[in-house]
LOVOZA-163690 format. One record per atom (N, C-alpha, C, O): residue in one letter; x, y, z. Coordinates in steps of 0.2 Angstrom, whole numbers, padded with zeros to 4 digits, always signed. Layout:
<torlums>
AXYZ;...
</torlums>
This chain:
<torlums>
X-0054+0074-0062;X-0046+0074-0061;X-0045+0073-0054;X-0046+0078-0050;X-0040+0067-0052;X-0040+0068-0046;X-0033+0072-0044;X-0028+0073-0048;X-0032+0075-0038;X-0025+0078-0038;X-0019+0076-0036;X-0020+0072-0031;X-0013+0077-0037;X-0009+0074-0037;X-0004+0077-0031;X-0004+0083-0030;X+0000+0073-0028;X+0005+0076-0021;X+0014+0075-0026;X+0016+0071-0030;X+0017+0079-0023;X+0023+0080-0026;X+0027+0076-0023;X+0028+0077-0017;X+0031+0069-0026;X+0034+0063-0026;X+0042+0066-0021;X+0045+0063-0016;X+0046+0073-0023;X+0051+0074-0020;X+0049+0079-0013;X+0054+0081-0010;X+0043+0080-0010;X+0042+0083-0005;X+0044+0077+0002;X+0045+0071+0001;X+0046+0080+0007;X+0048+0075+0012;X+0042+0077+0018;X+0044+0076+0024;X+0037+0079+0017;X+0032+0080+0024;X+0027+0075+0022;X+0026+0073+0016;X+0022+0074+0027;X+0018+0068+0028;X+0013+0070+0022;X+0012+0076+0021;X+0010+0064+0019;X+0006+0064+0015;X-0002+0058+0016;X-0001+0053+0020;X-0007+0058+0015;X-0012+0054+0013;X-0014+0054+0007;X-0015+0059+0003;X-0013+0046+0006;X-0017+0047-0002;X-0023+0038-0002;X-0023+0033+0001;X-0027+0040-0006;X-0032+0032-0006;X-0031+0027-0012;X-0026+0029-0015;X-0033+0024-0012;X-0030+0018-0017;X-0034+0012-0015;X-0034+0008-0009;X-0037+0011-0021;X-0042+0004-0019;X-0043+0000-0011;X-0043-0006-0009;X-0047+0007-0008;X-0051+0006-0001;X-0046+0006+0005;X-0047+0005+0011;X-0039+0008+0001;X-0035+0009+0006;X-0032+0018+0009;X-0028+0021+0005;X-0032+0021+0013;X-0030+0024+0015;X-0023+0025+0018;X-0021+0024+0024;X-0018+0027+0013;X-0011+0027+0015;X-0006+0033+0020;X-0002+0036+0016;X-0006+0035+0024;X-0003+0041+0028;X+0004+0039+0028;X+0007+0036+0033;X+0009+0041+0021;X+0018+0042+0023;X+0020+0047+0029;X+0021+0053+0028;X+0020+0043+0035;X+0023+0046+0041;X+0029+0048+0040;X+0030+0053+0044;X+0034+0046+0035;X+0041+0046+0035;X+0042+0045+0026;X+0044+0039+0023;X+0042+0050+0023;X+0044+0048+0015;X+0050+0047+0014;X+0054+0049+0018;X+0051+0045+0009;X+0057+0043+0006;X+0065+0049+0005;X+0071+0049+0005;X+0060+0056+0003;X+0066+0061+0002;X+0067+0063+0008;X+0070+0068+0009;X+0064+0060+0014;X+0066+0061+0022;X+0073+0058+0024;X+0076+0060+0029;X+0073+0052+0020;X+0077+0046+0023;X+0082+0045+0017;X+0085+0039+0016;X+0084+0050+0012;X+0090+0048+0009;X+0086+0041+0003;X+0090+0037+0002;X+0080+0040+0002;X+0078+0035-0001;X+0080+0028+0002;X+0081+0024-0002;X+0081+0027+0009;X+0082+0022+0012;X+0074+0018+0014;X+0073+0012+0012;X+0071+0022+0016;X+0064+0020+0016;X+0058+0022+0017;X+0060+0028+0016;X+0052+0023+0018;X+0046+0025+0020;X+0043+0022+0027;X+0045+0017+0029;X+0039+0024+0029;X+0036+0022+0035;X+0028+0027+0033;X+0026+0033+0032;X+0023+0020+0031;X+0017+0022+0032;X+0009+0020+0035;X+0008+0014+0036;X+0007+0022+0035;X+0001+0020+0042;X-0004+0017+0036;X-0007+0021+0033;X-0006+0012+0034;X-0013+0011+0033;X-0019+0008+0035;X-0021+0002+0037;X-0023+0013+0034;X-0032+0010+0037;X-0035+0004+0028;X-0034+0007+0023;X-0036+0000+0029;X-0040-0005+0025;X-0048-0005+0025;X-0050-0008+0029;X-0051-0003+0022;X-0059-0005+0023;X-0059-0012+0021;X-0056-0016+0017;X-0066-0013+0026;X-0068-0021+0027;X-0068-0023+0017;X-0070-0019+0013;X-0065-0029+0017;X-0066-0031+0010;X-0060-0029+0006;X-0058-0033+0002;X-0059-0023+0008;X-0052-0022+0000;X-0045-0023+0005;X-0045-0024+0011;X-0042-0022+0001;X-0033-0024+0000;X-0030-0022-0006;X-0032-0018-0010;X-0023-0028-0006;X-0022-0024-0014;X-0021-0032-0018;X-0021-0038-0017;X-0020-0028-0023;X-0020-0034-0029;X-0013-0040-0028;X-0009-0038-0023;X-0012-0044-0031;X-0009-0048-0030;X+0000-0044-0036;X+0001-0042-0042;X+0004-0044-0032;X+0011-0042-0036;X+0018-0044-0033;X+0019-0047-0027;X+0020-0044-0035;X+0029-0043-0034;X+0033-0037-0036;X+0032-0035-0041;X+0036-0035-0033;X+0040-0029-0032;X+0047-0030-0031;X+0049-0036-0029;X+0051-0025-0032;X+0061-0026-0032;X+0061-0024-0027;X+0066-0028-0025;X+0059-0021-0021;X+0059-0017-0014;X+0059-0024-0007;X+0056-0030-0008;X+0062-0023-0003;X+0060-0026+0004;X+0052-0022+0008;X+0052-0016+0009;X+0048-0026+0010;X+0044-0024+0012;X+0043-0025+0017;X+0046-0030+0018;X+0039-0023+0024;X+0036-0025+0029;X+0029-0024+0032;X+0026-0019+0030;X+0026-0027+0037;X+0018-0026+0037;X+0019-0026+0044;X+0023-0030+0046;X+0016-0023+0048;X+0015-0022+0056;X+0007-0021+0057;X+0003-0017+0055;X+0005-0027+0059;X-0004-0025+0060;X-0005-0023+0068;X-0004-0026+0073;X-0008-0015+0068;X-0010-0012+0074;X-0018-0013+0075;X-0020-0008+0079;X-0023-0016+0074;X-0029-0015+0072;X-0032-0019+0069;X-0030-0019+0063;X-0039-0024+0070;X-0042-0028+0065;X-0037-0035+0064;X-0034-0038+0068;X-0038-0036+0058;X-0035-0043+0055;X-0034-0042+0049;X-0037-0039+0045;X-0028-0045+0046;X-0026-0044+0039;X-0026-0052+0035;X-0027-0056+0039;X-0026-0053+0030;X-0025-0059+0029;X-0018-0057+0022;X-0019-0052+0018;X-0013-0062+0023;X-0010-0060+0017;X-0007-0068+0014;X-0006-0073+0017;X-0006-0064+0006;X-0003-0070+0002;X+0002-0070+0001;X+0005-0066-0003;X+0005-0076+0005;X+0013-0079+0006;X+0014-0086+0004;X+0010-0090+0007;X+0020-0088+0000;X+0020-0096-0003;X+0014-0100-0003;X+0014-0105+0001;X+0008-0096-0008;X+0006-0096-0011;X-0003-0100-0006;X-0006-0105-0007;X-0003-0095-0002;X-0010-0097+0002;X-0009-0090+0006;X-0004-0086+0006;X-0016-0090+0010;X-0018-0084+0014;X-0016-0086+0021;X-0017-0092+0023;X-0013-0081+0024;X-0010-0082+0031;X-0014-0077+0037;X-0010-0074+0039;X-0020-0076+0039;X-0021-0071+0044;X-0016-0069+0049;X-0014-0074+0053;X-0014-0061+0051;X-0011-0059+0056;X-0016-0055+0060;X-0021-0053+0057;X-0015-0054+0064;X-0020-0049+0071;X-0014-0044+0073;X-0008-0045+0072;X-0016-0041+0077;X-0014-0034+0081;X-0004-0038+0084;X-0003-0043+0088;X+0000-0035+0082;X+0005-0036+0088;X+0009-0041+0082;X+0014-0044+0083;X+0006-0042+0077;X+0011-0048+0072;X+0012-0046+0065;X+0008-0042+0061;X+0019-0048+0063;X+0022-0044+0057;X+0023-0048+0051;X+0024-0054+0052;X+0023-0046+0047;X+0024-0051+0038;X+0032-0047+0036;X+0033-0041+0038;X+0035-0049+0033;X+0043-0049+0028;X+0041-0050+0022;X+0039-0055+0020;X+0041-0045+0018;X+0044-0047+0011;X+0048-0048+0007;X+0052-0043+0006;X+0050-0055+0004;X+0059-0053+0002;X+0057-0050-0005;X+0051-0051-0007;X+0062-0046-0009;X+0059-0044-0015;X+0059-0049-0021;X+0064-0053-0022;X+0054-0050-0024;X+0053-0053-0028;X+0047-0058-0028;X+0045-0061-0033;X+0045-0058-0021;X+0039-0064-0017;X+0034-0060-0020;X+0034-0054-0021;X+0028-0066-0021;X+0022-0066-0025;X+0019-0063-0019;X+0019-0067-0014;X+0015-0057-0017;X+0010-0057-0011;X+0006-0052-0014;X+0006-0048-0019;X+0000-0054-0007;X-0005-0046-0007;X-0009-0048-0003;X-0011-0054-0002;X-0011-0041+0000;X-0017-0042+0008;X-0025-0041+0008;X-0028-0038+0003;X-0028-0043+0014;X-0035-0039+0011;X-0037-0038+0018;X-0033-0038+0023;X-0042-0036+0020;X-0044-0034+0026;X-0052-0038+0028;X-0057-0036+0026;X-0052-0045+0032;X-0057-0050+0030;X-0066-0045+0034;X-0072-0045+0032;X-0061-0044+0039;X-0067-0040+0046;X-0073-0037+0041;X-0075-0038+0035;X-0076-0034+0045;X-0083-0029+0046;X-0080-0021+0047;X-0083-0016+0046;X-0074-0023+0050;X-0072-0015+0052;X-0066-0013+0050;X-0062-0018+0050;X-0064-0007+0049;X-0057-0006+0047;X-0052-0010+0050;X-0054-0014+0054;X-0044-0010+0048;X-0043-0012+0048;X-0036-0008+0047;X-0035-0004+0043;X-0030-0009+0053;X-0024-0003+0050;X-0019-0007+0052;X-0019-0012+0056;X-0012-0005+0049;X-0003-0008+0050;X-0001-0001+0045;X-0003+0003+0041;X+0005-0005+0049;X+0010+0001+0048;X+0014-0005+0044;X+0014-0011+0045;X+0018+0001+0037;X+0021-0003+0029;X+0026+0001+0031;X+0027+0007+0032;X+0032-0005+0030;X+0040+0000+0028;X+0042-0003+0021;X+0041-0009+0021;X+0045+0001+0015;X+0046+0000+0013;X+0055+0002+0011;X+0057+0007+0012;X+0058-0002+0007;X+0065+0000+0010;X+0069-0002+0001;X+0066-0006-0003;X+0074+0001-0002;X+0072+0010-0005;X+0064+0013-0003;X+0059+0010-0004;X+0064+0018-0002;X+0058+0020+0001;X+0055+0024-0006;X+0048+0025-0007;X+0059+0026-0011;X+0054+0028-0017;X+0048+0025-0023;X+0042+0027-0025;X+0051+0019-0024;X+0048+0013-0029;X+0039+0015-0024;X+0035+0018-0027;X+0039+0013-0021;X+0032+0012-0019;X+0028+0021-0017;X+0022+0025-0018;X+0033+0022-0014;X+0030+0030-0013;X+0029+0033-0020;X+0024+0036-0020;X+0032+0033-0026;X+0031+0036-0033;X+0026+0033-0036;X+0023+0036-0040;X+0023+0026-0035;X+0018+0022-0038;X+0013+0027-0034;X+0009+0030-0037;X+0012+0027-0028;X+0005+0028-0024;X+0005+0036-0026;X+0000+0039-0025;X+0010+0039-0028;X+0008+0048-0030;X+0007+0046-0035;X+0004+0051-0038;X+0007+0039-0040;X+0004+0043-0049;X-0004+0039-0047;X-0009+0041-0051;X-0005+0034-0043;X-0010+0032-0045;X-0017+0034-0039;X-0023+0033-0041;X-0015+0035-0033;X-0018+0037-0029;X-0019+0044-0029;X-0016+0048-0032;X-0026+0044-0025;X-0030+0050-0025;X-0027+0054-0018;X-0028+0052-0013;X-0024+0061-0019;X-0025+0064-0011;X-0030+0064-0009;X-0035+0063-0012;X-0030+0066-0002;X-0036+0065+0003;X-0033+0071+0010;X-0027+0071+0011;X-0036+0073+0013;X-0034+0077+0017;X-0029+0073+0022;X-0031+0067+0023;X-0023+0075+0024;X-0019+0071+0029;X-0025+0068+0035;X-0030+0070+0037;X-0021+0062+0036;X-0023+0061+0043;X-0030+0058+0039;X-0032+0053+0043;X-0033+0059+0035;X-0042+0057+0033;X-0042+0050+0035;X-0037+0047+0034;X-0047+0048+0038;X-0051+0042+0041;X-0054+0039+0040;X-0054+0033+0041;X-0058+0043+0035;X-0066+0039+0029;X-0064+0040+0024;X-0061+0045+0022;X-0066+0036+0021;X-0065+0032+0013;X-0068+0037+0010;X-0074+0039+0012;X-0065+0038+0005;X-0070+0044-0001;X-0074+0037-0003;X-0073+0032+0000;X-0078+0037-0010;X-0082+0035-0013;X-0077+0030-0018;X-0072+0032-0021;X-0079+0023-0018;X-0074+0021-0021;X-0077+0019-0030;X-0083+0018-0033;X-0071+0020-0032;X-0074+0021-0040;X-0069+0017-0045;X-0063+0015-0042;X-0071+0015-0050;X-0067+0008-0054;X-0059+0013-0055;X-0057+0019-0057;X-0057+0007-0054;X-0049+0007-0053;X-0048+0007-0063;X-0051+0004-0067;X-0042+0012-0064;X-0040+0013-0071;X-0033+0007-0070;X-0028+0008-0069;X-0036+0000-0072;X-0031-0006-0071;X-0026-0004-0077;X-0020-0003-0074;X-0025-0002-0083;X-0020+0001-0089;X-0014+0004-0084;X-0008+0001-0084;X-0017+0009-0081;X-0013+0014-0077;X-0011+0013-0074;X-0005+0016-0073;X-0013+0008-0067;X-0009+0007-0063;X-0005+0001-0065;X+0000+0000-0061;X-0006-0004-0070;X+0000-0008-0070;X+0004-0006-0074;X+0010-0009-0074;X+0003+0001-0078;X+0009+0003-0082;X+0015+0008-0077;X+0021+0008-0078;X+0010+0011-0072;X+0013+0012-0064;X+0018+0009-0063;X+0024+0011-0064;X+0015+0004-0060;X+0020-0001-0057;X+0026-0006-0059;X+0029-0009-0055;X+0025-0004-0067;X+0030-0007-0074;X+0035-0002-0073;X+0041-0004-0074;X+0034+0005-0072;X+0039+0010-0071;X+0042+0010-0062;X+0047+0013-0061;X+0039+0009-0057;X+0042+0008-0052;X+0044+0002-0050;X+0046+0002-0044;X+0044-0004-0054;X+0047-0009-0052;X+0043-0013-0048;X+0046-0016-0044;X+0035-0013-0049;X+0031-0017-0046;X+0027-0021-0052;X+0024-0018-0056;X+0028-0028-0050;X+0025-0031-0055;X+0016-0032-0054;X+0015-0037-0050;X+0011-0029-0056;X+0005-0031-0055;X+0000-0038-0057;X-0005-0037-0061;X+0001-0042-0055;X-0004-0046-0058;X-0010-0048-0057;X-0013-0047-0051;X-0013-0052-0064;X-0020-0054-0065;X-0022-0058-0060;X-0017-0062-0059;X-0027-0059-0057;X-0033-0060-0053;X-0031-0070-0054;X-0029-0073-0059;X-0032-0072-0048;X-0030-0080-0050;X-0038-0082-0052;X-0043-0082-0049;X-0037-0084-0059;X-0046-0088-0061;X-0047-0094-0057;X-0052-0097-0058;
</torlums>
């Protein structure tokens, strides 16, 4: 049983999620549900799955290289370069390097995304750095997640 972080708290949280390491610098019950502000580290190789969401999102890469999918191809950014999502766009990122990999995510209402990563992400000590052990993703639960906060998950391109 992993443990769970309280979605109406407004103080910084870490939680993990498919190789990712998320730090809400700024949660949403901070900000009147206007937005979140969070720090993510990437391990080499993961990212997230391919989705669409109701929310506006943004990607700031501080660290490493991202690659992300926008109108329908992989776009690499590097340190110092930003991605927009308008809602409704098909995307999702991955981390190509050998080494971590970190950006800061705004997302705006700030709850939609913050409520999916408290039901499906693992806490992990604030601030945590290293990846716990990574273990098969319960796919049911997170797209039924994501079905409740307004994030569409989809299957893997054949």
């Amino acid at each position: 049983m992993t443990s769970r972080v309280n979605s109406t708290e407004a103080g910084p949280m870490t939680v993990h999620f498919l190789g990712n390491l998320l730090t809400f610098h700024i949660r949403s019950a901070a900000t009147d549900d206007r937005f979140t502000l969070i720090e993510n580290r990437t391990a080499p190789g993961q990212g997230s799955p391919m989705h669409r969401q109701a929310d506006d999102e943004a990607f700031y890469v501080l660290e490493g290289e991202y690659e992300f999918f926008l109108d329908g191809a992989w776009q690499r950014k590097g340190p110092g370069e930003a991605v927009h999502i308008v809602p409704g766009t098909v995307h999702a990122f991955r981390n190509p390097g050998k080494t971590d990999a970190r950006m800061l995510i705004i997302n705006s209402p700030g709850s939609l995304h913050e409520a999916f990563f408290v039901d499906v992400g693992e806490k992990t000590d604030l601030y945590q750095a290293s990846f716990p052990p990574m273990t098969q993703p319960d796919v049911p639960a997170i797209v039924a997640s994501g079905l409740r906060n307004r994030i569409e998950i989809l299957p893997p391109a054949a």
